[in-house]
N, C-alpha and C positions, 0 to 999 in steps of 0.2 A: 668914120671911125666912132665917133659920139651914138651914133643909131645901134651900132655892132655892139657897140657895149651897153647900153639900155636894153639890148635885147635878150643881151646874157645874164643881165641882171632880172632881169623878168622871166626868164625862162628857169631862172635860179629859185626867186622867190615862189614861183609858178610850184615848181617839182618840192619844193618845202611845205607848202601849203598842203598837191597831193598826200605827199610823204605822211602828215600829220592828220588827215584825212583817212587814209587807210589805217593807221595803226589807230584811233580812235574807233573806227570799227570792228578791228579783229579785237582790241580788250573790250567792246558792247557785248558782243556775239561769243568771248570765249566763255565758256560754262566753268564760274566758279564754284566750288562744290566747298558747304559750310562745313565749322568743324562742330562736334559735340562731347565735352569730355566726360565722364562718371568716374566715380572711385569707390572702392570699399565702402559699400555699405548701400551706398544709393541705387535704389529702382531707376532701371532704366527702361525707354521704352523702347521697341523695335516701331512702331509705327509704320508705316510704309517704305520703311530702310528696307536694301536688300544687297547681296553682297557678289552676286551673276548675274540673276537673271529676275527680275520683277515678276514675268507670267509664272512661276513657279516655287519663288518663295514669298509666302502670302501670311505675314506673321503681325498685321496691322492686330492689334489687340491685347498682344505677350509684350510681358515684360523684365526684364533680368535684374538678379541681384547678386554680387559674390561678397559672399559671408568670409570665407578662409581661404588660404592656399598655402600648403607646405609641401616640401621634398621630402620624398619616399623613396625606398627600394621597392620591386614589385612584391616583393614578401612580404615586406611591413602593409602595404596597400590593400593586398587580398586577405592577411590577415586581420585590420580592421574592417572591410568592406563588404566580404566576398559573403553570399547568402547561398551558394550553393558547396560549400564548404573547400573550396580550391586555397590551396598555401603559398602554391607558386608555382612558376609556367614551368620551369623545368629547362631553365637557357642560362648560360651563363652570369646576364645581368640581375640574376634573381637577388644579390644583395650589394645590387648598383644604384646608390642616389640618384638614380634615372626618372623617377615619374614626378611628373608635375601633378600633385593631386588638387584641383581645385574646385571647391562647397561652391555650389551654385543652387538659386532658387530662380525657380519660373512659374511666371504668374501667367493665367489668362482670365482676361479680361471680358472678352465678349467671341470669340475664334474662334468657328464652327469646324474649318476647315483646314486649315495651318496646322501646319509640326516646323519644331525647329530639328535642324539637321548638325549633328555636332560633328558630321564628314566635311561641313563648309569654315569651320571652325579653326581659325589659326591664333594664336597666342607669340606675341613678338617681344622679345628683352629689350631692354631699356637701349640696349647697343645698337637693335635691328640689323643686327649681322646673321640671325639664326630663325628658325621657325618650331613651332611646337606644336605638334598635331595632335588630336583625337585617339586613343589608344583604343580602337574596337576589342580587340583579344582582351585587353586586360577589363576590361566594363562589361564584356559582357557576363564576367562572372560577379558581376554586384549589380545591373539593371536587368541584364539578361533580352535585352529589346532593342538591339544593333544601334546603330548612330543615329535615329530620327527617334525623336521624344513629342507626345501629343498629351496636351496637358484638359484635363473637364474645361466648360467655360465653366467660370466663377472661382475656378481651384488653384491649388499651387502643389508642386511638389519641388523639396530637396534630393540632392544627389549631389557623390564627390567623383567627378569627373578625371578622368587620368588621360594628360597628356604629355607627351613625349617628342624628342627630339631626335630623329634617324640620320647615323653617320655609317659610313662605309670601315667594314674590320680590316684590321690590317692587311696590308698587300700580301705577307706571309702566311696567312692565316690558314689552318688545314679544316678538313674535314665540314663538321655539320657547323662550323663559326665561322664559315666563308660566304658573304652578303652583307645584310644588313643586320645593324647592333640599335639597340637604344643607350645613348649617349649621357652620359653624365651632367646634371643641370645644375651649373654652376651659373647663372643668373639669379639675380635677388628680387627684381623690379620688373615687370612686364604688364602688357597692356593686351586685352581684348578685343579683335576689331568686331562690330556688330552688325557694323552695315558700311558701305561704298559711295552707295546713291540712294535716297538723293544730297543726304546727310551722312557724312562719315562720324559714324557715333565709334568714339573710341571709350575703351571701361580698365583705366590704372589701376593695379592692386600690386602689392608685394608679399611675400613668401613670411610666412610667422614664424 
């Protein structure tokens, strides 16, 4: 009986020891990913950050800055913004506090070959219940140069970038307002992701 139970007790301590074994290995090998915050005002670097796919976004050398960020209707937006004289899209939200307009500067550094792509570009509220995309339609009547931006080496350019948040029209909705609407931005605090891996650079700002 004394053997039976020394052996249970060892085959105890035994499977403890494993137990403590493995799980010291899987938190070795799990891949912690660092964090990096910026805020208003601060140059930030893309470095070898990238937010899919590494072989394709190659932005080691750029660096971001956001200057402003206020709520617009798209009317007010193209009417400060728009350089090919557009007032407004001609949709219902045209005098909806729907655009997120956010002053961005990007610098490069040294970047022969890199563009940043503002289609990879999500913007998250303090909530992170919502997302806010890149508005091609509305920007391209103020850059006029779709959603990849390539900056000189040594140069900088500003732009007030319009992004938006897409919800589905009412279930009753008729005609040409059945789909997709841009949605009213009532968030005050949101944050920029920049990159994923190998650093999640995240870039806080709030609405003026």
């Amino acid at each position: 009986m004394r053997r039976i139970r020394l052996a249970a007790i060892a085959g105890a301590v035994m499977a403890i020891v494993v137990f403590c074994l493995l799980t010291y290995r899987a938190n070795a090998l799990f891949d912690v990913t660092p964090d990096e915050t910026y805020r208003m005002g601060d140059w930030a670097p893309f470095e070898d950050g990238y937010l899919i796919d590494q072989t394709i976004e190659h932005l080691d050398g750029y660096s971001l800055q956001i200057i402003d960020a206020e709520v617009m209707t798209p009317r007010e937006y193209l009417s400060a913004y728009a350089k090919d004289g557009a007032t407004e899209l001609g949709i219902p939200e045209d005098d909806v506090p729907c655009v997120l307009a956010v002053t961005i500067s990007l610098h490069n550094e040294g970047n022969t070959d890199g563009v940043v792509s503002g289609y990879l570009w999500r913007i998250i509220p303090a909530s992170l219940n919502k997302s806010y995309s890149f508005d091609t339609e509305l920007f391209e009547h103020v850059g006029g140069v779709g959603d990849t931006f390539k900056v000189p080496v040594g140069g900088e350019a500003t732009a007030t970038f319009a992004f938006v948040r897409w919800e589905d029209t009412p279930y009753f909705s008729r005609g040409e307002n059945i789909g997709m609407r841009r949605a009213a931005v009532d968030d005050r605090s949101f944050h920029l992701t920049m990159s994923m891996k190998p650093v999640r650079r995240i870039y806080e700002f709030c609405v003026s």
